[in-house]
C-alpha positions in Angstrom: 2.2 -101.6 -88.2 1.9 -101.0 -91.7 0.7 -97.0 -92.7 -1.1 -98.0 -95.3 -3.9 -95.6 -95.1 -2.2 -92.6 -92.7 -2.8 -89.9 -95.8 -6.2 -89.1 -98.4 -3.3 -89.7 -100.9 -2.4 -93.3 -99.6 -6.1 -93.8 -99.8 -6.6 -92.2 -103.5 -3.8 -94.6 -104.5 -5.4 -97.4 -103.0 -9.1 -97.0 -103.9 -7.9 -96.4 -108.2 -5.6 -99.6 -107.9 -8.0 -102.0 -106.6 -11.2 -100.1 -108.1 -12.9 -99.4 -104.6 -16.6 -97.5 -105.0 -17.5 -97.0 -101.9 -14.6 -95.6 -99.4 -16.1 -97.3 -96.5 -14.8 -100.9 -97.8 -11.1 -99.0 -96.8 -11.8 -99.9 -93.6 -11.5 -104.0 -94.4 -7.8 -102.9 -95.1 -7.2 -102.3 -92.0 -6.4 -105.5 -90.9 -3.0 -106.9 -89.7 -0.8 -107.7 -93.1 -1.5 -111.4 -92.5 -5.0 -110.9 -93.1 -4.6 -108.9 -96.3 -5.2 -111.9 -98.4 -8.5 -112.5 -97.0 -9.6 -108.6 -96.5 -9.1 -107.9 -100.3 -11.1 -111.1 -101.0 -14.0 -108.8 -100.1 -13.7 -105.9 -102.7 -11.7 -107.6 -105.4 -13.1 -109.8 -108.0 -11.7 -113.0 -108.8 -9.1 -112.4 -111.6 -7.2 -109.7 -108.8 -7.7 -111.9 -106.0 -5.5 -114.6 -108.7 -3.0 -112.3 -109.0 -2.6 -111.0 -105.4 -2.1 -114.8 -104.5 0.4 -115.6 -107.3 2.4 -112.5 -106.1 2.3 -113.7 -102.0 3.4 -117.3 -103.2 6.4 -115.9 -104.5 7.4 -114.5 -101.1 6.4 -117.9 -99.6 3.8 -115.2 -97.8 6.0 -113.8 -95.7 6.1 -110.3 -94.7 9.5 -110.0 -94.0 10.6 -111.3 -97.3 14.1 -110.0 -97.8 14.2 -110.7 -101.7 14.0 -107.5 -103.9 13.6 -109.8 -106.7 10.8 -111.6 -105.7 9.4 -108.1 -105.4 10.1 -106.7 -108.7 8.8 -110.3 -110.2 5.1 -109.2 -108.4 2.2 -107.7 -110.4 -0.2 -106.0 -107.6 1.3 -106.9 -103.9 4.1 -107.7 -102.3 6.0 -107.1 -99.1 9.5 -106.2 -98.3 11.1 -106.5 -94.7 7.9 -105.8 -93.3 6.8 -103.2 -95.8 3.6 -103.5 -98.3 4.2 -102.4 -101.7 1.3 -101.9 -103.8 2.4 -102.1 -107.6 1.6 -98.9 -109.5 1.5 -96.9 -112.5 3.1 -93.9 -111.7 3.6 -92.3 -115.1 2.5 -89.0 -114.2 5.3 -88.8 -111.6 7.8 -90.0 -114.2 7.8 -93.5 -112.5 9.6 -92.9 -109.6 8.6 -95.1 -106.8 7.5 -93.3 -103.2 7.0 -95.1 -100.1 4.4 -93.5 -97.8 4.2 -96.2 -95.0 3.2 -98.7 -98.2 5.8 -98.6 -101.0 4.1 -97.7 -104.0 6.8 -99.0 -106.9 6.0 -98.0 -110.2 5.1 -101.0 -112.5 7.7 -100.5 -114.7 10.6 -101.1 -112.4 12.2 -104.2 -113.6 13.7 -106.9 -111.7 17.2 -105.9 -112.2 20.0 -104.0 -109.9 18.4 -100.4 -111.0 15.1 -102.1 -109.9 16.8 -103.8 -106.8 18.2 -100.3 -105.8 15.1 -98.9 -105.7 13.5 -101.2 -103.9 16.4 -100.8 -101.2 16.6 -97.6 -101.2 12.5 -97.0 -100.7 12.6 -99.4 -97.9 15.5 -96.9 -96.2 12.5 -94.7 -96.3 10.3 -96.6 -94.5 13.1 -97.4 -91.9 12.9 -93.1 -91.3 9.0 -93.1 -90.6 9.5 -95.8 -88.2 12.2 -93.4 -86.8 10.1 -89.9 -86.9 6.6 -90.4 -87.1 4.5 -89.4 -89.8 4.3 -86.1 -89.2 7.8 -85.4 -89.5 8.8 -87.5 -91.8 6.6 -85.6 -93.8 8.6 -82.5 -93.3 12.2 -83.8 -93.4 12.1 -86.6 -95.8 8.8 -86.5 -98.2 8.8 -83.4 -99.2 12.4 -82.4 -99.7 12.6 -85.9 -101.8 9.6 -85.1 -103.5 10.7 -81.1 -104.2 14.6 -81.9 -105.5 14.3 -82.1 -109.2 17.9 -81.6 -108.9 19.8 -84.9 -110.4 23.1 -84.1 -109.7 24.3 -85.6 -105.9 20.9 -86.8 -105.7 21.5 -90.0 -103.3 24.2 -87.6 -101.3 21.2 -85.3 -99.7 20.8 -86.3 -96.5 17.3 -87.4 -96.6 18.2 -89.7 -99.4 21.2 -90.6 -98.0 20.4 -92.4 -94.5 17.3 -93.9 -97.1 20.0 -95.8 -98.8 22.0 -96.3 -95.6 18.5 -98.3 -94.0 18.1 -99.5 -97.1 21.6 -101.6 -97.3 22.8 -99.4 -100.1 26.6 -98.8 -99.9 27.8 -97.7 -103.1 26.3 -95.9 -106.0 27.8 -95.6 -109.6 28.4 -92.2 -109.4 29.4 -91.8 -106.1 28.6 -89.8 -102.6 29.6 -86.6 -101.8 32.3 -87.1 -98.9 31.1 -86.8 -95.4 27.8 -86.7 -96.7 26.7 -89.9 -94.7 28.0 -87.9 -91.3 26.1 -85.1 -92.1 22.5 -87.4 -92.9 23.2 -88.9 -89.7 22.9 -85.5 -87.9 20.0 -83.9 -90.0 18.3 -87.4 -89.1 19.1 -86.8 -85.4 18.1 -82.8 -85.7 14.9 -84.5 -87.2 14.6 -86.6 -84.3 15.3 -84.2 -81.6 14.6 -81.1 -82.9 13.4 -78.2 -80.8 12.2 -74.6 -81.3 15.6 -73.6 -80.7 17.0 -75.6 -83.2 14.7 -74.9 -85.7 15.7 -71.3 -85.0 19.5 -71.4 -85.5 19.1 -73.6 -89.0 17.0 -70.6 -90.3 19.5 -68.0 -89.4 22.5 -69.8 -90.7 20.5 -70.7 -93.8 19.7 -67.3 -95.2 20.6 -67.0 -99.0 
C-alpha cells in the first residue's frame, strides 16, 4: 500500500499541493493508486486534472514504472516501482527530496543522473519503511537523514547507505567509506530486531 497519508505532515503536503479546503476530501485519497486518477478528479479543477493525466501517460500508467526519467520529466504525479511521488517545491528545505511513504521530489530536480540518483536513492527509502514500519523508520532512518547537516560521507551513513543499496545505487563520485555497506546492513538488522537489550548496549558504547 502506498503511506500516502500516515503523518499530519504527509497531509499538510498534500492538502497545499493540490489546494484542498476542507480536510475531509483527504479521505477520496485513500483509494488504491489505480484509482488516483479518478479520486483527484473530485477536488482538482480541470487545468490539474490535465496535468496529472499528461504525467500518468508518460509512465504508460503504470505504477511500477521503473524509468527515473519519465519521473523527473512529470510536473504533479508520478510513480516509481510502486511508489507515489507528489512533485514539490521544497525550497524552504533547500530542495532536497524526502520520501515519507509518497516521495515528495522537489520540482527542481532535473531529469539528469544527479536527478536520476535521487530518485533511486529516495526509492531505497521507501524499500526501509516497507522493511520497519513507520514507526521505526521514523526513528532509524527519517530523522537521522533529516538531522545530518553533515556533507562530508553523507551516502556512507548507514541509513543512507542501504537507501542507495534498495535503491540500485552502486557507486557514488566521491566514494563510500569502506565497510560501510556491512555496517548499514547490521544497523538495518538492529533496526529490525532491536530489543530493550540492545537498545541498552548501543547507549553505553556510545557515550562521548
Amino acid at each position: 500500500m502506498n503511506f500516502l497519508l500516515e503523518t499530519e505532515a504527509a497531509e499538510e503536503v498534500i492538502v497545499n499541493r493540490f489546494e484542498i479546503c476542507d480536510k475531509r476530501e483527504l479521505d477520496i485519497l485513500r483509494y488504491t493508486s489505480q484509482k488516483l486518477l479518478d479520486s483527484l478528479t473530485y477536488i482538482c479543477d480541470e487545468e490539474t486534472i490535465k496535468i496529472i493525466q499528461q504525467d500518468l501517460e508518460l509512465i504508460d500508467y503504470d505504477v511500477y514504472n521503473a524509468d527515473a526519467k519519465k519521473v523527473l520529466n512529470s510536473q504533479l504525479i508520478s510513480y516509481y516501482k510502486g511508489q507515489l511521488i507528489i512533485r514539490v517545491d521544497l525550497a524552504f528545505l533547500d530542495d532536497r527530496s524526502f520520501s515519507f511513504g509518497a516521495m515528495y521530489l522537489s520540482t527542481n530536480e532535473k531529469s539528469n543522473e544527479e536527478g536520476v540518483e535521487t530518485v533511486m536513492h529516495e526509492y531505497g527509502h521507501y524499500v526501509q519503511l516497507q522493511k520497519l514500519g513507520m514507526n521505526k523508520y521514523i526513528y532509524y532512518i527519517a530523522i537521522p537523514s533529516a538531522t545530518n547537516k553533515n556533507p562530508e560521507n553523507y551516502y556512507s551513513q548507514p541509513w543512507e547507505r542501504t537507501a542507495d543499496i534498495f535503491g540500485g545505487i552502486t557507486s557514488r563520485s566521491d566514494g563510500y567509506i569502506v565497510n560501510s555497506d556491512i555496517e548499514a546492513y547490521e544497523y538495518l538488522n538492529n533496526a529490525i530486531y532491536n530489543t530493550i537489550f540492545y537498545n541498552i548496549i548501543h547507549s553505553i558504547f556510545n557515550k562521548e
